[in-house]
Rosetta silent file (secondary structure, phi, psi, omega in degrees, C-alpha in Angstrom):
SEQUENCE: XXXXXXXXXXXXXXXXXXXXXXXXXXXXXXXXXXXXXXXXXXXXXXXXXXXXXXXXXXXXXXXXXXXXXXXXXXXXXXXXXXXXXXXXXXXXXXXXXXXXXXXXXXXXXXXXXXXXXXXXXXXXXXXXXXXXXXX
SCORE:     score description
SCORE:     0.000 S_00000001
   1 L     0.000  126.462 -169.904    0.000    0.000    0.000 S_00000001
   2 L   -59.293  170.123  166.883    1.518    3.415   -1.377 S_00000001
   3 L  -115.418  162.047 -133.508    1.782    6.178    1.982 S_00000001
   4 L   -85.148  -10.602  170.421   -0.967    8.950    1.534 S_00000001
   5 L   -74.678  -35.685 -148.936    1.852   11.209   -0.061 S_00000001
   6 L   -76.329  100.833  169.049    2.747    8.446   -2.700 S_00000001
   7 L   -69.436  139.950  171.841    1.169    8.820   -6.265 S_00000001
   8 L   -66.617  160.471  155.007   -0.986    5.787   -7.230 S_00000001
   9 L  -162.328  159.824 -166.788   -0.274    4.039  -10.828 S_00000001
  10 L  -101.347  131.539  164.811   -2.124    1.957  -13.200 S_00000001
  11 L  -111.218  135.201  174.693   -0.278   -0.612  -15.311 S_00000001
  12 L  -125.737  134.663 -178.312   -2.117   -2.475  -18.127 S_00000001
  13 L   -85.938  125.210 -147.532   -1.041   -5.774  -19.258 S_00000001
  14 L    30.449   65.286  165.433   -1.561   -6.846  -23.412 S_00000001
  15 L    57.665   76.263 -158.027   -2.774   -3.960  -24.687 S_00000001
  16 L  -132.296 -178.086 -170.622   -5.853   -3.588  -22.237 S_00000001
  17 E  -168.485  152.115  176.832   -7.059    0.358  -21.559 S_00000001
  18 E  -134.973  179.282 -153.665   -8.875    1.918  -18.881 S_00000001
  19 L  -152.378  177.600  161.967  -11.427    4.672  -18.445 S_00000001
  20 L   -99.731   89.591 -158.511  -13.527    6.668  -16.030 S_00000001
  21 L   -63.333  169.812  134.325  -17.130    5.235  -15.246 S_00000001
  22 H   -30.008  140.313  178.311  -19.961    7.596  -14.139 S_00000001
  23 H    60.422   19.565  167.680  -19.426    8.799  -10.519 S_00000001
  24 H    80.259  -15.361  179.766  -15.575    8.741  -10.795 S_00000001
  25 L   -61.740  155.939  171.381  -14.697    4.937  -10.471 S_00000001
  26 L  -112.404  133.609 -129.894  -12.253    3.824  -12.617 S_00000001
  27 L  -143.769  124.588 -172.388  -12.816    0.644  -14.771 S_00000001
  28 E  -110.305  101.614 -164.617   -9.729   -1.471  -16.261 S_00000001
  29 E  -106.983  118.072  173.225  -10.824   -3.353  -19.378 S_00000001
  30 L   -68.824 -169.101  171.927   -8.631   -5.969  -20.700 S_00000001
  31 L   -63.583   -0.368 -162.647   -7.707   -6.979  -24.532 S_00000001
  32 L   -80.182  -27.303 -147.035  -10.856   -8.709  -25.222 S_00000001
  33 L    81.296   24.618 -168.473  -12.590   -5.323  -24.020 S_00000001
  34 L   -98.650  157.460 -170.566  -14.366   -7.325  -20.926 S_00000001
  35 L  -150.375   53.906  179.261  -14.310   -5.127  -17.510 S_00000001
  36 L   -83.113   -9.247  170.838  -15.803   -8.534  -15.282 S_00000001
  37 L   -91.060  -42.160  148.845  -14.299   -7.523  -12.340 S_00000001
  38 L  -127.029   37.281  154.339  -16.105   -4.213  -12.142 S_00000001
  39 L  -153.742   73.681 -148.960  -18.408   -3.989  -14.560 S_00000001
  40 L   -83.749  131.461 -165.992  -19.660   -7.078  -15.273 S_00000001
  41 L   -98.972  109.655  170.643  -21.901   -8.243  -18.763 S_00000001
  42 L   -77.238  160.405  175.798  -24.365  -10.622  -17.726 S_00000001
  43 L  -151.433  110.049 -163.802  -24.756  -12.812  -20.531 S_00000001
  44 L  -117.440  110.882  147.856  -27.706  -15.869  -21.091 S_00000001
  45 L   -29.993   52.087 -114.154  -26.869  -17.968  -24.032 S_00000001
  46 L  -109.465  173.548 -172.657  -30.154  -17.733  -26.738 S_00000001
  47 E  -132.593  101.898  178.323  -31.182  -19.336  -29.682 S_00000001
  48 E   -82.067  -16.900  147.840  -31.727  -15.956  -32.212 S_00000001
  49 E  -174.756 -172.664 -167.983  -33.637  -17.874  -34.825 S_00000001
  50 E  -152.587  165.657  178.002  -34.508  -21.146  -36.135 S_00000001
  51 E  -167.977  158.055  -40.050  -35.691  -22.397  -39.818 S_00000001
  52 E   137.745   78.860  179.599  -36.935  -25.487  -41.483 S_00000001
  53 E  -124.957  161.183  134.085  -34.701  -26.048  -44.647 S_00000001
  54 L  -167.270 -143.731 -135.873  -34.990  -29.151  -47.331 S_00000001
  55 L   -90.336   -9.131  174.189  -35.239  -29.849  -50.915 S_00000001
  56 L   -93.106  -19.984  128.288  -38.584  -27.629  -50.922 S_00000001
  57 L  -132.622  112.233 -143.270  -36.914  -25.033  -49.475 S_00000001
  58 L   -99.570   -2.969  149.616  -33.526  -25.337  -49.155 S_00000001
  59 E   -76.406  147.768  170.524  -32.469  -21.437  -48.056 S_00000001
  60 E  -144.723  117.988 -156.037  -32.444  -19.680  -45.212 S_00000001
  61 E   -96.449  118.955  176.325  -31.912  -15.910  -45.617 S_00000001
  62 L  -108.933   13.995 -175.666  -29.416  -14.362  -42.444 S_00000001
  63 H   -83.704  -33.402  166.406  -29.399  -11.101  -43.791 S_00000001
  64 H   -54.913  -14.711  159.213  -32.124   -9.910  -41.195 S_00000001
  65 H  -126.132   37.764  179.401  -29.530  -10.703  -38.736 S_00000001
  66 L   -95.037  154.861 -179.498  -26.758   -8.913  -40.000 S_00000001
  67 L    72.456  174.479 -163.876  -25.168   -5.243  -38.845 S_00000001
  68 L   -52.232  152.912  174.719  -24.982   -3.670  -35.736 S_00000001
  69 L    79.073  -12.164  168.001  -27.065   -4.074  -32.451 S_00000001
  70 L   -31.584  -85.685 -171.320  -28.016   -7.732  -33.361 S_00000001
  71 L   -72.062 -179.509 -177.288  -27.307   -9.843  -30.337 S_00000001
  72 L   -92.288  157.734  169.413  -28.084   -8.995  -26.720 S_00000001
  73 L   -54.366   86.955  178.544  -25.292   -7.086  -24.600 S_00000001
  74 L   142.383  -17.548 -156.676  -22.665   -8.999  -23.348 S_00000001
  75 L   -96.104  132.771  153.809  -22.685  -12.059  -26.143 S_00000001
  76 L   -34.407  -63.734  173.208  -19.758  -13.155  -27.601 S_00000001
  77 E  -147.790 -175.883 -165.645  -20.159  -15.789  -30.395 S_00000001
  78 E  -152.375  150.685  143.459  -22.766  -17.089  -32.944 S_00000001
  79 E  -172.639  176.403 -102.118  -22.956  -20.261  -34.762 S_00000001
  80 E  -171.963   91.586  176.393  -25.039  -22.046  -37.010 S_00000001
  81 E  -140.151  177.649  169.793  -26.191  -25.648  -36.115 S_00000001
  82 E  -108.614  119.146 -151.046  -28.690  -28.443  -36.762 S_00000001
  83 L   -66.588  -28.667 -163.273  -30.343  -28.783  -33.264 S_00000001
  84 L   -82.584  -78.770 -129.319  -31.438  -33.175  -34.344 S_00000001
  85 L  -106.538    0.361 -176.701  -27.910  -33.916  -35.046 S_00000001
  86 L    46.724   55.703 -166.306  -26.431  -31.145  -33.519 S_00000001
  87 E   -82.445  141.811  179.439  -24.234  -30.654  -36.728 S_00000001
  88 E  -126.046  128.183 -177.611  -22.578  -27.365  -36.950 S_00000001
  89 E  -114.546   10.805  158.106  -22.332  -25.239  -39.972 S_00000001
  90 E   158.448  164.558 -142.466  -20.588  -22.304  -39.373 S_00000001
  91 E  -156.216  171.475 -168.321  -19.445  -19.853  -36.145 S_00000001
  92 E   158.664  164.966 -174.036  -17.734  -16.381  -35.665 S_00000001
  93 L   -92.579  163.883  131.487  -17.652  -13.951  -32.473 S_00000001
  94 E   -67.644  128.261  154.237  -19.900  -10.895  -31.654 S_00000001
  95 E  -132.229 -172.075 -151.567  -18.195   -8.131  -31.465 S_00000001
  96 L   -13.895  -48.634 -152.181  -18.102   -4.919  -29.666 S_00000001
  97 L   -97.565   -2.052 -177.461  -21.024   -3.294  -31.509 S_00000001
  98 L    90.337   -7.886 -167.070  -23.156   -6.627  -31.191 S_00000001
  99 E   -83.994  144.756  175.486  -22.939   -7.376  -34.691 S_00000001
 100 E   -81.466   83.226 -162.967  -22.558  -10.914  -35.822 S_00000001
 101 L   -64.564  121.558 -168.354  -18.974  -10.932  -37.384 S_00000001
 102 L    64.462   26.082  166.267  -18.719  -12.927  -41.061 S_00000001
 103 L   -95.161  148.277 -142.910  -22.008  -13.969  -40.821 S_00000001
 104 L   -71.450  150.586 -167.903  -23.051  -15.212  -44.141 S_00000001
 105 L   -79.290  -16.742  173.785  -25.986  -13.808  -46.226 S_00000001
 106 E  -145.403  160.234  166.643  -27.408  -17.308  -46.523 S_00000001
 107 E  -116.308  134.049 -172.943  -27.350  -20.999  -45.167 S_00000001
 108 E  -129.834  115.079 -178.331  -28.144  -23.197  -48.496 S_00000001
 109 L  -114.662  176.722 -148.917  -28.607  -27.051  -47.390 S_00000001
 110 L  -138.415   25.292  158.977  -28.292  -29.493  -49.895 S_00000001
 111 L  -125.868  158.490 -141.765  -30.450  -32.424  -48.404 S_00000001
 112 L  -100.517   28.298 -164.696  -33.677  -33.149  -49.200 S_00000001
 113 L  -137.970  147.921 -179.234  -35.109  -34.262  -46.010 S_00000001
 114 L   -17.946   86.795 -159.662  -36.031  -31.770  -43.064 S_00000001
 115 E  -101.272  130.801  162.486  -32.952  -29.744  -41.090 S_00000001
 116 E   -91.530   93.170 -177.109  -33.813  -27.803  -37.885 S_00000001
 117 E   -91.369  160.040  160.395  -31.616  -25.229  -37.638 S_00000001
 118 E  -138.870  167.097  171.801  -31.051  -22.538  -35.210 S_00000001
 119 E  -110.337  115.499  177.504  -28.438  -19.288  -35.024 S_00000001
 120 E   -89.110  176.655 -153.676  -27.246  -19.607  -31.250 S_00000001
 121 E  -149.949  107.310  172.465  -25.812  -17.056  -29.280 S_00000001
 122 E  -116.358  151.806  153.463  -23.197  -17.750  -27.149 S_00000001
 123 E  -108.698  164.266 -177.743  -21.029  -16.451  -23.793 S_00000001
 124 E   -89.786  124.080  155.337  -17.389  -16.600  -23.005 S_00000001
 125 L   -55.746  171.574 -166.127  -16.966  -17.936  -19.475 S_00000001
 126 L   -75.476  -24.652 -163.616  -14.509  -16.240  -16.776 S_00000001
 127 L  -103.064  -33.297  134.880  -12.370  -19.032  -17.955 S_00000001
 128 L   133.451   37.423 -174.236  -12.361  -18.300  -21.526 S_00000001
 129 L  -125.067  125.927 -156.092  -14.790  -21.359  -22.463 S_00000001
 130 E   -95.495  106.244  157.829  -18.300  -20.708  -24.795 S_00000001
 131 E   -63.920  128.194 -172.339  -21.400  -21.346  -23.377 S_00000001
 132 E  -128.089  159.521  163.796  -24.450  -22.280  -25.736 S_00000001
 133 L   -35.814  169.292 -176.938  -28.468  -22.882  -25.515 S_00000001
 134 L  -102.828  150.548 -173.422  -28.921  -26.659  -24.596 S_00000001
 135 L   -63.795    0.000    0.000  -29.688  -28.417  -27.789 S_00000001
């Protein structure tokens, strides 16, 4: 502990950055941008839609969940799976802005017999491990 004359000092470790909250606290965000030690994201894993695709209609249009503001506050990743076989068909982070990064303007399946898909929503645990909806 510094003596009451003694300037304080902040060091941040891999390119992490800090700020001022409201009311003067100060908030230490690491590289990810996460602040879980004092300002904390709650995050509930979600299912953000679901579709039906096979040989009668074998698209499913993802442009409706593209750009900014998409996911809920706090979420992480996305991916693309088929909930009966739990098959996965592509995945990418959230990032900052909420937006679902590289996700694709369409999922086109190429079998002719009923796929349940959904686009989950996932969080990163304190441990650095991706939580998803249960299947």
């Amino acid at each position: 502990m510094p003596e009451t004359n003694e300037h304080g000092k902040i060091v941040l470790f891999n390119k992490g950055c800090f700020g001022t909250l409201k009311g003067g606290s100060i908030a230490v965000w690491n590289k990810k941008g996460k602040c879980q030690t004092c300002c904390p994201e709650d995050c509930t894993p979600y299912i953000m839609a679901t579709a039906t695709t096979n040989s009668a209609n074998p698209v499913w249009d993802l442009r409706p969940y593209q750009g900014p503001r998409q996911a809920h506050k706090g979420s992480t990743h996305w991916r693309i799976i088929e909930r009966g076989y739990g098959l996965k068909y592509g995945n990418g982070i959230v990032d900052k802005e909420r937006e679902l990064v590289k996700l694709p303007d369409f999922f086109r399946s190429t079998y002719s017999y009923n796929g349940y898909m959904q686009l989950q929503i996932g969080c990163e645990d304190e441990k650095g491990n991706i939580e998803w909806p249960s299947l």
